[in-house]
ROMI-473199 format. One record per residue (C-alpha): z, y, x. Coordinates in steps of 0.05 Angstrom, whole numbers, m for minus. Layout:
ROMI-473199
      c3      c2      c1
       Z       Y       X
...
end
This chain:
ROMI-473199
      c3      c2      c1
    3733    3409   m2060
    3792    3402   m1998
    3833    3368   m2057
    3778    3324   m2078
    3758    3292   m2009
    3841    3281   m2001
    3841    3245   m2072
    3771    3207   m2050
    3814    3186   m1985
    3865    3157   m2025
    3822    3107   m2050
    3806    3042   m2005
    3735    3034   m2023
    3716    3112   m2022
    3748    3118   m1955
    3708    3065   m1928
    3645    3089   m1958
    3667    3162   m1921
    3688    3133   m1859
    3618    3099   m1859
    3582    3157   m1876
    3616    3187   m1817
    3606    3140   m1762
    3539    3145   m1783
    3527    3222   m1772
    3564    3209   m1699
    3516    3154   m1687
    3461    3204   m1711
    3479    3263   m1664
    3489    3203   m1608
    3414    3198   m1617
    3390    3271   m1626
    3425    3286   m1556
    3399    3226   m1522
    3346    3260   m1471
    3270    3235   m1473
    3250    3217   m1390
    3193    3261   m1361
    3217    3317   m1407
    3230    3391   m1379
    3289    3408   m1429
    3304    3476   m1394
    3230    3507   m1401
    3218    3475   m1470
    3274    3505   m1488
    3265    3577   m1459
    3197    3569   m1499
    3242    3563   m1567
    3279    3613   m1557
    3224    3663   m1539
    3177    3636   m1588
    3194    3687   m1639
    3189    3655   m1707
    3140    3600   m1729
    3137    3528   m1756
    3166    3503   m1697
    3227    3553   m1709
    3247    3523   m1775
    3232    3444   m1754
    3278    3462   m1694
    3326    3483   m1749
    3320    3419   m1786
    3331    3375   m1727
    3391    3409   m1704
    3365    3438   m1639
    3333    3361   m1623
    3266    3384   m1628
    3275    3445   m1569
    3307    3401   m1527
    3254    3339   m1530
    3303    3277   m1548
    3299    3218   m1587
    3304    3249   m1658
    3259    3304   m1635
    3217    3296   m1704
    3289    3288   m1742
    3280    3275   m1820
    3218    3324   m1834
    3170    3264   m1834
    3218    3237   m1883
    3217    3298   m1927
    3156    3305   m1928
    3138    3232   m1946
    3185    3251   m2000
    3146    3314   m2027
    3074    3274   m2011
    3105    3207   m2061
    3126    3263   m2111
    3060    3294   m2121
    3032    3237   m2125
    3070    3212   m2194
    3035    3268   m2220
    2962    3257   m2193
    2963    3182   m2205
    2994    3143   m2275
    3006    3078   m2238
    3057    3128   m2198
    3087    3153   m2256
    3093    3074   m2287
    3137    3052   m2223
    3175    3110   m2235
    3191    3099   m2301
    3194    3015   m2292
    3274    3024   m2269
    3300    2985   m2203
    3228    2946   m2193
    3191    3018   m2198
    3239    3049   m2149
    3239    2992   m2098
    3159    2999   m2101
    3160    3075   m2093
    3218    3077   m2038
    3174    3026   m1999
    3110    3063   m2006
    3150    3124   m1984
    3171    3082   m1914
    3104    3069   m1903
    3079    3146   m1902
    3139    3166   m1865
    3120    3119   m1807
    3053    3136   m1811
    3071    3211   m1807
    3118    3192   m1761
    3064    3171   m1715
    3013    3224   m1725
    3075    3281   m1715
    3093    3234   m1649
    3027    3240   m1626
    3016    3314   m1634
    3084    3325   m1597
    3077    3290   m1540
    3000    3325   m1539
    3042    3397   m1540
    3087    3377   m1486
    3032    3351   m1443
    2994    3415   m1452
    3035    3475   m1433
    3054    3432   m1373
    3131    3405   m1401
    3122    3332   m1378
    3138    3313   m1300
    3078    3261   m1279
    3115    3206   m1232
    3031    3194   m1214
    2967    3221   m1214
    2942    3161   m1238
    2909    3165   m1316
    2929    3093   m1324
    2997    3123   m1308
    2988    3189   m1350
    2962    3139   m1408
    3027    3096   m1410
    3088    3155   m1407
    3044    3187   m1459
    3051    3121   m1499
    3121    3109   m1484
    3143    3179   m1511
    3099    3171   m1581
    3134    3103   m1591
    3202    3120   m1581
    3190    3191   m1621
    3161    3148   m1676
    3214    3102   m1669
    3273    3154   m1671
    3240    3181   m1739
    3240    3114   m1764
    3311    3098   m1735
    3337    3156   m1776
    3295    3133   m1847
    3347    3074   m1832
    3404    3107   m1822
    3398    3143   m1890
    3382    3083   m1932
    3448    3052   m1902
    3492    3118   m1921
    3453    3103   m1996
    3478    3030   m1991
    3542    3025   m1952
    3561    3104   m1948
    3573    3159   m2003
    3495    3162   m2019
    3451    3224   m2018
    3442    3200   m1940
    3377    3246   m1915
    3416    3309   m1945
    3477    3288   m1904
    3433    3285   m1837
    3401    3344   m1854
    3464    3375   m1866
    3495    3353   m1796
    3442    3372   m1768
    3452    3459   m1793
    3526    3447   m1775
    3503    3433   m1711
    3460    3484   m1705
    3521    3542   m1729
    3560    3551   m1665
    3497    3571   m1633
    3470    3617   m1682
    3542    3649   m1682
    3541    3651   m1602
    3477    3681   m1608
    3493    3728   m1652
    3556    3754   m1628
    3512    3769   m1563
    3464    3805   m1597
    3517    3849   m1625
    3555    3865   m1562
    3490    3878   m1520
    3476    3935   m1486
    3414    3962   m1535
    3479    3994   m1572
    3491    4040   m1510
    3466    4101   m1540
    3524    4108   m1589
    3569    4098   m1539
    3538    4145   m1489
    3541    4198   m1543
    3612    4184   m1561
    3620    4194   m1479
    3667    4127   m1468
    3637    4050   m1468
    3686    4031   m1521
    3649    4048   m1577
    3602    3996   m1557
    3652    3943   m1568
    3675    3970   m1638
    3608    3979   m1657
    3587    3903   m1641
    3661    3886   m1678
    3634    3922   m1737
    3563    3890   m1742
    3601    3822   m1734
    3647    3838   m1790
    3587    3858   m1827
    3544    3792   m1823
    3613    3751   m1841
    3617    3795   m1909
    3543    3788   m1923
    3545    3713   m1911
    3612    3710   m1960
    3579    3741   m2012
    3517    3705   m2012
    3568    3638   m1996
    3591    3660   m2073
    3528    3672   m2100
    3493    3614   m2082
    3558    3573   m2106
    3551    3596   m2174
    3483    3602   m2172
    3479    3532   m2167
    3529    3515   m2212
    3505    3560   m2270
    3458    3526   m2324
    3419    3551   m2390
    3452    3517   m2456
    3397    3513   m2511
    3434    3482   m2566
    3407    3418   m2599
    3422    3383   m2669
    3416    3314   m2686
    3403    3298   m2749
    3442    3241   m2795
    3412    3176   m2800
    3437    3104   m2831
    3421    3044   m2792
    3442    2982   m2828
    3515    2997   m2854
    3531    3049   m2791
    3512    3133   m2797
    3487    3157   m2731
    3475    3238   m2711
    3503    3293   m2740
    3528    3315   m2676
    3515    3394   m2639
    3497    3380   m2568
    3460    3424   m2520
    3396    3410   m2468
    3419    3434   m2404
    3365    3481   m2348
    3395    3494   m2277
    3381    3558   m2263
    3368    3535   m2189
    3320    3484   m2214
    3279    3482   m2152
    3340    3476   m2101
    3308    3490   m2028
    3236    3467   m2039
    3197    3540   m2046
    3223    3564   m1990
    3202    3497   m1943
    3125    3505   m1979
    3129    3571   m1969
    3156    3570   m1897
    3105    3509   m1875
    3038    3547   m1897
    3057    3616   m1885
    3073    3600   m1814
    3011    3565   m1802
    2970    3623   m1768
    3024    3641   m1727
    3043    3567   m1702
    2963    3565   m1677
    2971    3633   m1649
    3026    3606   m1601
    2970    3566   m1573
    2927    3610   m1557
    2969    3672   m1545
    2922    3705   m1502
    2855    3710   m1544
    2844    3768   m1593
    2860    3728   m1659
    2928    3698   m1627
    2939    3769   m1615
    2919    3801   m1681
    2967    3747   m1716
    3028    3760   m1675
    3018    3834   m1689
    2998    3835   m1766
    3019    3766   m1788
    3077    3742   m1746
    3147    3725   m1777
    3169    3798   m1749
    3115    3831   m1793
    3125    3865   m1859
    3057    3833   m1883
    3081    3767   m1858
    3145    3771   m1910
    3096    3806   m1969
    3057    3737   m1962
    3120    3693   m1960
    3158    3722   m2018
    3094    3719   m2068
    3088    3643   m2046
    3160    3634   m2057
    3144    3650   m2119
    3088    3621   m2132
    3116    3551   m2104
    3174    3560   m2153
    3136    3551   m2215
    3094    3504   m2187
    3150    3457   m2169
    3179    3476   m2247
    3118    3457   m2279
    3102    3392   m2237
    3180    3368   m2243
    3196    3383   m2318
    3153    3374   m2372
    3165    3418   m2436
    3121    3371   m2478
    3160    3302   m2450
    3232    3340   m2472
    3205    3351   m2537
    3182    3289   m2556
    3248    3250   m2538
    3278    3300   m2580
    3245    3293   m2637
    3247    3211   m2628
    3325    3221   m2633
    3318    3260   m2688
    3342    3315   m2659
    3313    3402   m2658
    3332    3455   m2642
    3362    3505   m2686
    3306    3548   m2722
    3250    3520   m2690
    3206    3469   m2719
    3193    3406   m2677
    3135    3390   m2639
    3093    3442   m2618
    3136    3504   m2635
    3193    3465   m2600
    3149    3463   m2542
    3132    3535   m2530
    3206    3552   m2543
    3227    3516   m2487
    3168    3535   m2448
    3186    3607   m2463
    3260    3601   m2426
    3233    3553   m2376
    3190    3610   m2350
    3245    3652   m2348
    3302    3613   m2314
    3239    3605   m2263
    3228    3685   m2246
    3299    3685   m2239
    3305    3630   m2197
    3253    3657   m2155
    3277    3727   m2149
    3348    3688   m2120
    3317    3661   m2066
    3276    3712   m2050
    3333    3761   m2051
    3371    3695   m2004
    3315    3678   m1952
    3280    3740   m1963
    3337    3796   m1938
    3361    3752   m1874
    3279    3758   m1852
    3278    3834   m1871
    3339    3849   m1827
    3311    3799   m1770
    3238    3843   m1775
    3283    3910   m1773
    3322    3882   m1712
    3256    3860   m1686
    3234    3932   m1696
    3295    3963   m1659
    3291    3922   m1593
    3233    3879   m1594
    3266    3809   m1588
    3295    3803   m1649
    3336    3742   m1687
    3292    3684   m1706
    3354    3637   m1726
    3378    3693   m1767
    3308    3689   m1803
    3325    3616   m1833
    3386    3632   m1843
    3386    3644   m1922
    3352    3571   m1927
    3403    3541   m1890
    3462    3573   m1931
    3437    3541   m1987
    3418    3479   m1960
    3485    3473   m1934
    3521    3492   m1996
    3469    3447   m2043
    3485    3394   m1996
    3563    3392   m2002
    3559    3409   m2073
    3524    3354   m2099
    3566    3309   m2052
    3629    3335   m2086
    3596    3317   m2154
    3585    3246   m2126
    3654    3241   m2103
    3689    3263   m2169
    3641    3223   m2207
    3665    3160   m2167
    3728    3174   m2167
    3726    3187   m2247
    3694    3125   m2260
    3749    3090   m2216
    3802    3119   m2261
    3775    3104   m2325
    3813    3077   m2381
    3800    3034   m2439
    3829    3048   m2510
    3876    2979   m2487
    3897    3002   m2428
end
């Protein structure tokens, strides 16, 4: 990959488009650290990190700590994402949908528009509910009394949060246009890097505090202490190589069914004959169970953070928050649940069969149509379980050891939680930016038979 990005920077017109891409990630964090006024940034963020885990926990991850500490690009790109999913499911609900998406450049250009105008829209309904959350545990300073004066700082901080939102939908398109493409992945990236020397920070405190005093008061010398927080350390880097690897060639690993065109004369020319193979990702679904998952298991706890007080805030927080075994049952069934969902609604068995068979081409000992159809369906389901046992295995063990910790000395890691997701965010993210690079560079190098 290092020898790829120094091949990429050899080239004028790649380094420009990275040098772009760049100054467009500073600009980015320029605006996620640029501080909202009447905003108390020290107790909204003592909030976060006491929260314990809910939907505000992973959006906070998303936005790169922007969303704990009230600034511009508070709402960062989830109304983007989600506009994303929402214009997704829709191709499936509605067939003039599914026509712009299969009409080319016109179709895109009408879906990409229609997906501007939902992420404003959730923009502003997300801005609203914000500025509502920060008004009502008492985070805003009031320069007045005055409604009329109440009325207008609440405005001003829903337009500018709607604005950043819609300030960063721009600054993707333009890493799409001008930049190496692939732009809301690269924000979204930034925005875990960010997050890292925290989480390490954090982490490396939790393993040097004093809960591990017992050890060392039975060895009799506060030493032990220290190696013992050295060891846990040196633990959590080996765990987070391996799964590094895993994820890697997870990603890169693929079922091979093998296809086989038949021969066919078309005027004086013979077409087919050839062996090729249909391609399945084993990671077909990428990050997208575990952000379904994540959004509606966390639901009951995120209103229980209202109300913390009442008997049902504290029944969830007991029974059903992120610390809770029952809490991680629920989440790793809808991981898996979301998995084939997403399969079913993003790949159609029926569709693959039908071009084949137009190209005259099948599958070796299966008939075409229908039996063709239930073959693939057959592995589909499949390379889904086992996708979905990968990442529950990846988000699911990171939340096990965070409810154990939890157990141990009642506080808990809630960035450790996310942090499976955000491995392979991370590593999806500069993956398929590598493939983007060597396929530019490849088609940059290309030869003729003259040349």
């Amino acid at each position: 990959m290092f020898q790829t990005l120094k091949n990429a920077w050899k080239i004028p017109e790649l380094k420009s488009k990275l040098l772009f891409t760049l100054f467009i990630v500073i600009l980015y964090r320029i605006g996620a650290n640029i501080p909202m006024p009447w905003v108390q940034t020290e107790a909204l963020g003592n909030w976060f990190g006491n929260s314990g885990g809910n939907a505000f926990t992973w959006l906070n991850l998303l936005s790169g700590s922007a969303l704990s500490r009230g600034t511009l690009f508070a709402l960062s790109v989830s109304p983007y994402i989600t506009a994303s999913i929402v214009v997704q499911l829709l191709t499936i609900a509605f067939k003039k949908l599914a026509d712009w998406q299969k009409d080319g450049e016109r179709g895109r250009k009408k879906l990409s528009n229609l997906t501007r105008s939902i992420t404003v829209g959730l923009a502003l309904i997300t801005s609203i509910g914000y500025a509502m959350f920060l008004s009502t545990y008492g985070w805003l300073t009031y320069t007045s009394a005055n409604p009329g004066a109440y009325w207008l700082q609440m405005i001003t901080l829903v337009v500018c949060f709607c604005a950043g939102a819609s300030l960063i939908m721009w600054l993707a398109e333009r890493i799409n246009e001008y930049g190496i493409g692939n732009g809301i992945s690269i924000i979204l990236f930034a925005n875990i890097i960010a997050r890292l020397p925290s989480m390490v920070g954090s982490l490396s405190a939790r393993c040097f505090q004093n809960e591990w005093k017992m050890f060392a008061e039975v060895a009799n010398g506060k030493v032990y202490q220290y190696i013992i927080g050295a060891a846990l350390c040196l633990l959590f880097a080996a765990v987070l190589l391996f799964f590094t690897v895993l994820v890697i060639w997870f990603s890169n690993s693929e079922r091979r069914i093998p296809v086989q065109y038949a021969k066919r004369v078309v005027g004086r020319k013979m077409y087919g004959g050839q062996s090729s193979n249909l391609p399945i990702k084993l990671d077909m679904t990428g990050v997208m169970p575990i952000i379904f998952s994540s959004s509606i298991v966390s639901i009951l706890p995120t209103v229980a953070g209202f109300i913390p007080n009442t008997g049902f805030g504290k029944f969830v927080n007991d029974y059903l928050g992120m610390n809770s075994f029952p809490y991680l049952a629920i989440y790793l069934i809808l991981v898996v649940a979301f998995a084939y969902f997403y399969v079913m609604i993003s790949f159609n068995p029926v569709e693959v069969a039908n071009n084949l068979q137009n190209n005259g081409g099948a599958i070796p000992g299966i008939r075409p149509g229908r039996p063709t159809v239930a073959y693939i369906t057959k592995i589909l389901n499949r390379i889904t379980l086992l996708g979905a046992l990968f990442l529950c295995v990846l988000s699911g063990v990171p939340m096990i050891v965070n409810a154990i910790w939890y157990a141990i000395d009642g506080v808990g890691l809630a960035d450790l939680a996310f942090s499976g997701s955000s491995l392979l965010i991370v590593v999806g993210v500069a993956l398929e930016t590598y493939r983007q690079l060597e396929a530019q560079m490849t088609l940059r190098n290309y030869k003729g038979f003259l040349d």
